[in-house]
SERO-4910 file (N, C-alpha, C, O; in steps of 0.05 Angstrom, whole numbers):
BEGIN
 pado doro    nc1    nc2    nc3   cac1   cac2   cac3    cc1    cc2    cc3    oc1    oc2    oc3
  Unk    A   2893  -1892    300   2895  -1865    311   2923  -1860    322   2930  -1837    326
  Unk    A   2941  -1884    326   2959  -1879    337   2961  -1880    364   2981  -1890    374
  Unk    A   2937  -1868    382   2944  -1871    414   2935  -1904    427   2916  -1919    425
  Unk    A   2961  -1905    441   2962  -1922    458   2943  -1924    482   2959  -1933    498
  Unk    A   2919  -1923    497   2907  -1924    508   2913  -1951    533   2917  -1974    528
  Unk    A   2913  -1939    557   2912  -1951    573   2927  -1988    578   2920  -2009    588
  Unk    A   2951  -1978    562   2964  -2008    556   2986  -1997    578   2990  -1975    587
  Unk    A   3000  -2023    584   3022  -2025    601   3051  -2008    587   3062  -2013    565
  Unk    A   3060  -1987    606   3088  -1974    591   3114  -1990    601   3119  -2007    618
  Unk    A   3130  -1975    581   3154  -1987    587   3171  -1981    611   3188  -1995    622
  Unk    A   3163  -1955    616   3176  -1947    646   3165  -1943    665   3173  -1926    681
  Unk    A   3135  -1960    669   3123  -1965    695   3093  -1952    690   3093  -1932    676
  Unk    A   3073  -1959    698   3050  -1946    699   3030  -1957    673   3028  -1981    667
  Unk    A   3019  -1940    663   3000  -1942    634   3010  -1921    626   3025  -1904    637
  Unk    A   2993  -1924    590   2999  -1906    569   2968  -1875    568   2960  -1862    549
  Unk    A   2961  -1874    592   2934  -1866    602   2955  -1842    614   2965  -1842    636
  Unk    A   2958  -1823    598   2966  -1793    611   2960  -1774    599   2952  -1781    577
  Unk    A   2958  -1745    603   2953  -1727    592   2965  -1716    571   2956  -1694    566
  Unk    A   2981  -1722    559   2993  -1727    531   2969  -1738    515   2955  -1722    503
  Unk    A   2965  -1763    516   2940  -1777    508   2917  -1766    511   2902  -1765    492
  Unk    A   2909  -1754    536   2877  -1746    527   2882  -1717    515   2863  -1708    502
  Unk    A   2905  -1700    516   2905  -1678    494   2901  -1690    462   2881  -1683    450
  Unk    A   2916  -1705    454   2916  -1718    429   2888  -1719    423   2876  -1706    406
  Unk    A   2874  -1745    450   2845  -1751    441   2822  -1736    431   2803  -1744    418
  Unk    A   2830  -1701    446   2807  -1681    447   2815  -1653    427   2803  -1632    430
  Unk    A   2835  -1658    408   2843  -1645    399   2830  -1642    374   2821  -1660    360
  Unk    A   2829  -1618    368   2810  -1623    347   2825  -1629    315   2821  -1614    296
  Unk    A   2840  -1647    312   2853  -1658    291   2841  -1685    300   2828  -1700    286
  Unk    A   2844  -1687    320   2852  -1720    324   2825  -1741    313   2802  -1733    314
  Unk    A   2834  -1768    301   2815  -1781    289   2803  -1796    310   2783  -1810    306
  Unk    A   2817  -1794    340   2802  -1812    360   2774  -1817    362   2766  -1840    364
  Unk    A   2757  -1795    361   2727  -1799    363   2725  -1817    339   2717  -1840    340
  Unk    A   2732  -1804    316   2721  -1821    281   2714  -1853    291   2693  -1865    290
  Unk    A   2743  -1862    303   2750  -1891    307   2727  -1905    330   2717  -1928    331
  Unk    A   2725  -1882    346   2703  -1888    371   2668  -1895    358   2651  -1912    362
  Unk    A   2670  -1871    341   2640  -1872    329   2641  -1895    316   2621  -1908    319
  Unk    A   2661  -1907    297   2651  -1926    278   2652  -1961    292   2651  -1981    278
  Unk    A   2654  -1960    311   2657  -1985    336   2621  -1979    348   2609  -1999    355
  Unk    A   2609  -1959    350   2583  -1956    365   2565  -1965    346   2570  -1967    322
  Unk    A   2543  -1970    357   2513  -1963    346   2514  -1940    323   2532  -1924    323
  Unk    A   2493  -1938    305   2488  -1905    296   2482  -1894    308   2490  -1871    309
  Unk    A   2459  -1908    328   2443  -1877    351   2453  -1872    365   2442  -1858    381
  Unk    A   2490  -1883    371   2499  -1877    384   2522  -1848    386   2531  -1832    402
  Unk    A   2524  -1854    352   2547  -1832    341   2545  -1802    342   2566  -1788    342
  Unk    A   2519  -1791    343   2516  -1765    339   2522  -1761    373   2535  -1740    377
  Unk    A   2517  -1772    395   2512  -1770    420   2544  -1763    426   2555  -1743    436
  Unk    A   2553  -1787    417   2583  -1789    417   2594  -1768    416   2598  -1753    435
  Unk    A   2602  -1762    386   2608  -1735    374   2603  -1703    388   2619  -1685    388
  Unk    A   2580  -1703    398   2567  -1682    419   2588  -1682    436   2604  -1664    436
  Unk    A   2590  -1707    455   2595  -1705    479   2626  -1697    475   2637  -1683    492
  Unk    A   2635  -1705    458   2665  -1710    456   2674  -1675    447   2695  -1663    450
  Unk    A   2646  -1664    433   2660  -1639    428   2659  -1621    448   2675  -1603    452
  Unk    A   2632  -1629    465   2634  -1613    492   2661  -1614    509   2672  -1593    514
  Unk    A   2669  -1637    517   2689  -1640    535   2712  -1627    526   2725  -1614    542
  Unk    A   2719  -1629    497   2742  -1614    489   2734  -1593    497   2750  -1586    514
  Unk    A   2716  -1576    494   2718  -1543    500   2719  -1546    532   2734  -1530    543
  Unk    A   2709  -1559    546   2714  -1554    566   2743  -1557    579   2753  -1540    592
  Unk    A   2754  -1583    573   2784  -1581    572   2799  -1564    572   2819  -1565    585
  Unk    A   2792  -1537    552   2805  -1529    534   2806  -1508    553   2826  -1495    559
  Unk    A   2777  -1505    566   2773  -1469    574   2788  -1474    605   2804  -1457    612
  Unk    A   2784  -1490    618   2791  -1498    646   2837  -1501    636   2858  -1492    645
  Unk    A   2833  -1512    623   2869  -1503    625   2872  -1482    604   2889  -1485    587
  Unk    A   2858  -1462    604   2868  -1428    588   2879  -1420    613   2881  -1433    633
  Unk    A   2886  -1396    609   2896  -1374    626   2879  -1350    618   2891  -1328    622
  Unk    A   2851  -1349    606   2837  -1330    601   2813  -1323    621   2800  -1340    633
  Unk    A   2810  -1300    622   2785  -1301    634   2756  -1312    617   2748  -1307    594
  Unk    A   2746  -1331    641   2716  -1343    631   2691  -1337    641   2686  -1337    665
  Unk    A   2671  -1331    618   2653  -1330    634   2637  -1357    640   2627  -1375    628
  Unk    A   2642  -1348    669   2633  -1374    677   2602  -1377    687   2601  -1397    702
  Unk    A   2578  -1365    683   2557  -1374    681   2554  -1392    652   2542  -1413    647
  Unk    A   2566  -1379    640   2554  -1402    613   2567  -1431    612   2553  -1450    607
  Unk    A   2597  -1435    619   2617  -1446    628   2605  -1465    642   2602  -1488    633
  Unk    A   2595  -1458    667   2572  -1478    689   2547  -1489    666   2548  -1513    664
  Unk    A   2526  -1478    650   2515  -1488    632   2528  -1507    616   2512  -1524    609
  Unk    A   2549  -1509    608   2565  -1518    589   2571  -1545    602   2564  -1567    592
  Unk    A   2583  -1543    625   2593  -1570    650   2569  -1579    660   2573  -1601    671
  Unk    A   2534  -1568    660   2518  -1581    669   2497  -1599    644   2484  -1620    649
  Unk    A   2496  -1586    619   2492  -1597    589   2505  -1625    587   2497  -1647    581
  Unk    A   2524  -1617    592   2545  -1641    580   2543  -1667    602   2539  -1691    595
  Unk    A   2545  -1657    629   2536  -1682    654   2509  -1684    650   2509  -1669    670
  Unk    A   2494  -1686    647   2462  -1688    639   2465  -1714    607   2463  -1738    605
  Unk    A   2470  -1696    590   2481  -1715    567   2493  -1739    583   2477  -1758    583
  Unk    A   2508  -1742    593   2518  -1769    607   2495  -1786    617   2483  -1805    608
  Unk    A   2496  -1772    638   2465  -1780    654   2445  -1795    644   2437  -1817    653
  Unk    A   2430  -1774    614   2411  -1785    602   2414  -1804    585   2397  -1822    582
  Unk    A   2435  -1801    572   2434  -1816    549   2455  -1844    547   2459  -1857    526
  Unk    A   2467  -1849    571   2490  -1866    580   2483  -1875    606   2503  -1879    619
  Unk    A   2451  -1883    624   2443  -1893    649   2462  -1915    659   2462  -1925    682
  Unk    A   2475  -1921    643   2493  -1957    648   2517  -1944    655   2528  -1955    674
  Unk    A   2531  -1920    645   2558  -1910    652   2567  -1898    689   2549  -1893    705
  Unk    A   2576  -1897    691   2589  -1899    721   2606  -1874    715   2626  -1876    701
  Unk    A   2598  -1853    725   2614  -1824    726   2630  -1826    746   2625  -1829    770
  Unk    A   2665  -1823    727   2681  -1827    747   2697  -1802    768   2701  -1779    759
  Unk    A   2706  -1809    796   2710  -1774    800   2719  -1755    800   2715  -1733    809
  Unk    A   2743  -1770    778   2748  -1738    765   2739  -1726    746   2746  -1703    742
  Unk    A   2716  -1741    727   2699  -1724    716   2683  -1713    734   2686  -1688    732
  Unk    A   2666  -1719    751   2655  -1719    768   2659  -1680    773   2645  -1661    769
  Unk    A   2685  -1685    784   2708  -1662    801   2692  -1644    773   2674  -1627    775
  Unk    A   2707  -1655    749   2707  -1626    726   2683  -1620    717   2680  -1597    711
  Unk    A   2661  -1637    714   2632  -1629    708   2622  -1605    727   2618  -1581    723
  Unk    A   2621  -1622    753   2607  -1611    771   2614  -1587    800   2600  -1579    818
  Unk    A   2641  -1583    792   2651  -1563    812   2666  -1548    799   2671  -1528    813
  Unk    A   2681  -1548    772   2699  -1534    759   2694  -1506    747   2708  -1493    731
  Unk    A   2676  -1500    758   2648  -1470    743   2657  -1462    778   2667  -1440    784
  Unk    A   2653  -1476    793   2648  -1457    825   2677  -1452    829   2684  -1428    832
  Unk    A   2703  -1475    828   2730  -1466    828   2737  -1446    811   2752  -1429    821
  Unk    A   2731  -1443    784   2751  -1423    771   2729  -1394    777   2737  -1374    765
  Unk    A   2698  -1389    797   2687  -1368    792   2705  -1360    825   2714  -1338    830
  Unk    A   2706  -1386    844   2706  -1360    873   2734  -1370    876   2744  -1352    889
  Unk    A   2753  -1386    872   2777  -1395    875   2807  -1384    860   2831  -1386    867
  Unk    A   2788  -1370    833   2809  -1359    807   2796  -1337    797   2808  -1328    777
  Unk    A   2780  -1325    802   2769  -1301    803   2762  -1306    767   2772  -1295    748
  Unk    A   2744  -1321    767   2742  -1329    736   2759  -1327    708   2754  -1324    684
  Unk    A   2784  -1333    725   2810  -1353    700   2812  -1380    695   2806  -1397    712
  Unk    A   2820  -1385    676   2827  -1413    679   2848  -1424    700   2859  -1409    716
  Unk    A   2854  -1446    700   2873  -1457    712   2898  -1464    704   2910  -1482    716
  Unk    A   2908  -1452    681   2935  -1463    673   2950  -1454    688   2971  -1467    687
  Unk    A   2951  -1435    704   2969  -1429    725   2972  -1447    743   2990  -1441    758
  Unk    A   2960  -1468    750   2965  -1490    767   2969  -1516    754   2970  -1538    766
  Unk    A   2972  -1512    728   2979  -1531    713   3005  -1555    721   3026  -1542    718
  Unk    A   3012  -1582    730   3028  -1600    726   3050  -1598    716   3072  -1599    726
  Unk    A   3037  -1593    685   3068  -1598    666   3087  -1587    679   3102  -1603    689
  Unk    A   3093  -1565    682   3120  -1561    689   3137  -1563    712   3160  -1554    711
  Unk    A   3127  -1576    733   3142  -1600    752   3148  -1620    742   3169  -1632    746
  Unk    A   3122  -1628    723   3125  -1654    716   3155  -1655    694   3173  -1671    696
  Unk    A   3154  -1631    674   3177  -1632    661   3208  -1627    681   3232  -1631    678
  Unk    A   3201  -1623    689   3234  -1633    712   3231  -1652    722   3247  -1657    740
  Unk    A   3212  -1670    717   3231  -1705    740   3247  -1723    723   3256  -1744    731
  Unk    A   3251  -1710    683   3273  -1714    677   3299  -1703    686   3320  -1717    688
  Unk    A   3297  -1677    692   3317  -1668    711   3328  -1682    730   3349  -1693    732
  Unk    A   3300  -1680    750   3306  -1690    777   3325  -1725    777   3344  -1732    790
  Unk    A   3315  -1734    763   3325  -1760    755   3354  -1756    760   3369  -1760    780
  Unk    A   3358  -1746    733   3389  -1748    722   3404  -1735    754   3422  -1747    766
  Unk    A   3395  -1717    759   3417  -1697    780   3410  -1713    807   3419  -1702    827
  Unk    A   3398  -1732    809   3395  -1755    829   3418  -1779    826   3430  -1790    844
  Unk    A   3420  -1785    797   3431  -1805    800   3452  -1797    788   3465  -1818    785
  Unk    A   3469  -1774    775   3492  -1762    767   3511  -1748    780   3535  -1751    778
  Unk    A   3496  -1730    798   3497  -1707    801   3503  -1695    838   3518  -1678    848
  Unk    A   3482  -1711    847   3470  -1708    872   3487  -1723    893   3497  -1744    887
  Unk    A   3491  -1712    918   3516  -1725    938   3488  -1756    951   3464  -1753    953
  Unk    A   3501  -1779    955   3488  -1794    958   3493  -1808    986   3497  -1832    989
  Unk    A   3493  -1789   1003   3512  -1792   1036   3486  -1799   1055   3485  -1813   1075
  Unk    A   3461  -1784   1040   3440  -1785   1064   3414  -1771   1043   3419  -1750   1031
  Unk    A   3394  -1781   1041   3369  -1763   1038   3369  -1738   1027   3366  -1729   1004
  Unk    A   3375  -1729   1049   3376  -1702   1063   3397  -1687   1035   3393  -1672   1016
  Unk    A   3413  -1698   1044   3444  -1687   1022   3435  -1683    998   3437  -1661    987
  Unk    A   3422  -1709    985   3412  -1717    958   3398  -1696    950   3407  -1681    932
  Unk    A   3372  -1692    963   3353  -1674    965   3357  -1644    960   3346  -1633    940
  Unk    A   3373  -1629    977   3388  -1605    982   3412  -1602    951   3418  -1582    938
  Unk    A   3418  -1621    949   3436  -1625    912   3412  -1616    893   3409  -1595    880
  Unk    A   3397  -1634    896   3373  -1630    873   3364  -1604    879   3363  -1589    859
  Unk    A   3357  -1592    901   3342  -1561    902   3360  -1537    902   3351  -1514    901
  Unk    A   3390  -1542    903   3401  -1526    889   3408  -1523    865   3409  -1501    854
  Unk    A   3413  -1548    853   3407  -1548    820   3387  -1539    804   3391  -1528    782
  Unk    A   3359  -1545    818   3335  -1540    811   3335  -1506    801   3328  -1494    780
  Unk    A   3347  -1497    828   3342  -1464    831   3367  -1449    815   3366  -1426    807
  Unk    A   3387  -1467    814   3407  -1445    794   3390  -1453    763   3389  -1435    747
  Unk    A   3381  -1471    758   3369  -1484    724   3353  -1452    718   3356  -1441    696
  Unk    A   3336  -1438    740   3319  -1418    737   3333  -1397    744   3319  -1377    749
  Unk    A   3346  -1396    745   3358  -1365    755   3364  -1346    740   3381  -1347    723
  Unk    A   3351  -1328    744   3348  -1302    713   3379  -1299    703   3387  -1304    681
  Unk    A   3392  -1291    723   3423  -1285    718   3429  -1303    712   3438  -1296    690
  Unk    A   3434  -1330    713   3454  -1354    697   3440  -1365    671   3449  -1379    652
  Unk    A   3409  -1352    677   3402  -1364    643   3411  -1354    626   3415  -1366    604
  Unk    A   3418  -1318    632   3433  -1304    612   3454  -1319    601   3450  -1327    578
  Unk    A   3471  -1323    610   3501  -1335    613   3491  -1370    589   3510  -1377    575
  Unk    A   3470  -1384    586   3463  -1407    582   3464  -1399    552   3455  -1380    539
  Unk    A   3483  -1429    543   3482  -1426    516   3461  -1432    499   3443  -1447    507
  Unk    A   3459  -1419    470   3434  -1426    460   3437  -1445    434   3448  -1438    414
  Unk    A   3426  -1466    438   3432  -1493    412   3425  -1477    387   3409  -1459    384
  Unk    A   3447  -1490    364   3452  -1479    342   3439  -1505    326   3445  -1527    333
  Unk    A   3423  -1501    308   3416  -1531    293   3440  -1543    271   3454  -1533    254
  Unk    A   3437  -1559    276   3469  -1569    253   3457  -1568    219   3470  -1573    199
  Unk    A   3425  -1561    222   3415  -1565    190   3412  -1543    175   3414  -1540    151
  Unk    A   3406  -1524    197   3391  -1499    180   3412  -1475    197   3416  -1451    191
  Unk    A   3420  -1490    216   3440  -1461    225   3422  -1435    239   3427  -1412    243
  Unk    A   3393  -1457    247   3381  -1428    262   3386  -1436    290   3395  -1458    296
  Unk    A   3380  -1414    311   3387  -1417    335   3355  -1426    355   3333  -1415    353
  Unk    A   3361  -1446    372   3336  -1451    392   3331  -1474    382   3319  -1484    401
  Unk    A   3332  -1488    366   3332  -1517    366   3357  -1531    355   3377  -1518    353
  Unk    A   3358  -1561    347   3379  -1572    345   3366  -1598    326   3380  -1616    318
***
């Protein structure tokens, strides 16, 4: 399948991130195939179920659409039940836990029935390549404090409507179109 699952990385931690379970729940991906043919038979159709549930649920909880979320709560209580019944030996862990069983009440009284990509990670997470570099390049290294105040002004000119204008835009050296390279 290609994914690395839960092995040791090279720059600290595991290969267990959300990169990976997008891959896993994607509906290309051969991960289940590989999963089903390691089980039982009576295990595979269960499998397959469960695995297609969770992708939609995945899917709807980081949209930015409105959901309806009575069916949504059916959908997160089907699928934890499936666990339940058909997996008594498995140990529900709590962040499924979190997304089964409370993720229908957060996105109905918390998000006015949207998803949550608006509170989405990624895009902090995509600046601690930033943050990195303008830490250890960039950033006055006198005190904390200094360091810190470097990085959050950098941070804030990177976004700034007026200087993005001004930001050049990569030319590809193959095709000569503009926005990638």
């Amino acid at each position: 399948t290609g994914l690395r699952i839960d092995q040791p990385d090279p720059k600290g931690g595991t290969t267990s991130t959300g990169g990976v379970a997008r891959k896993a729940f994607s509906n290309d991906s051969k991960f289940i195939e590989c999963v089903v043919s390691l089980v039982e038979i009576e295990f595979s159709g269960i499998l397959s179920k469960l695995h297609t549930q969770l992708s939609a649920i995945l899917r709807i909880v980081n949209s930015d659409r409105r959901i309806n979320t009575e069916e949504f709560g059916n959908l997160c209580t089907n699928t934890y039940l499936l666990i339940l019944d058909d997996f008594p030996w498995a140990n529900v862990t709590p962040s499924l836990h979190k997304l089964l069983a409370h993720s229908e009440e957060i996105l109905r009284e918390m998000n006015s029935g949207y998803g949550l990509k608006c509170f989405s990670e990624e895009g902090s997470e995509a600046c601690n390549k930033l943050i990195r570099r303008y830490r250890e390049r960039l950033a006055r290294k006198t005190s904390f404090e200094d360091n810190v105040v470097n990085i959050f002004i950098r941070l804030v000119s990177e976004s700034d409507p007026v200087l993005v204008k001004y930001r050049s835009i990569p030319v590809c050296e193959k095709c000569g179109e503009y926005g990638h390279t």
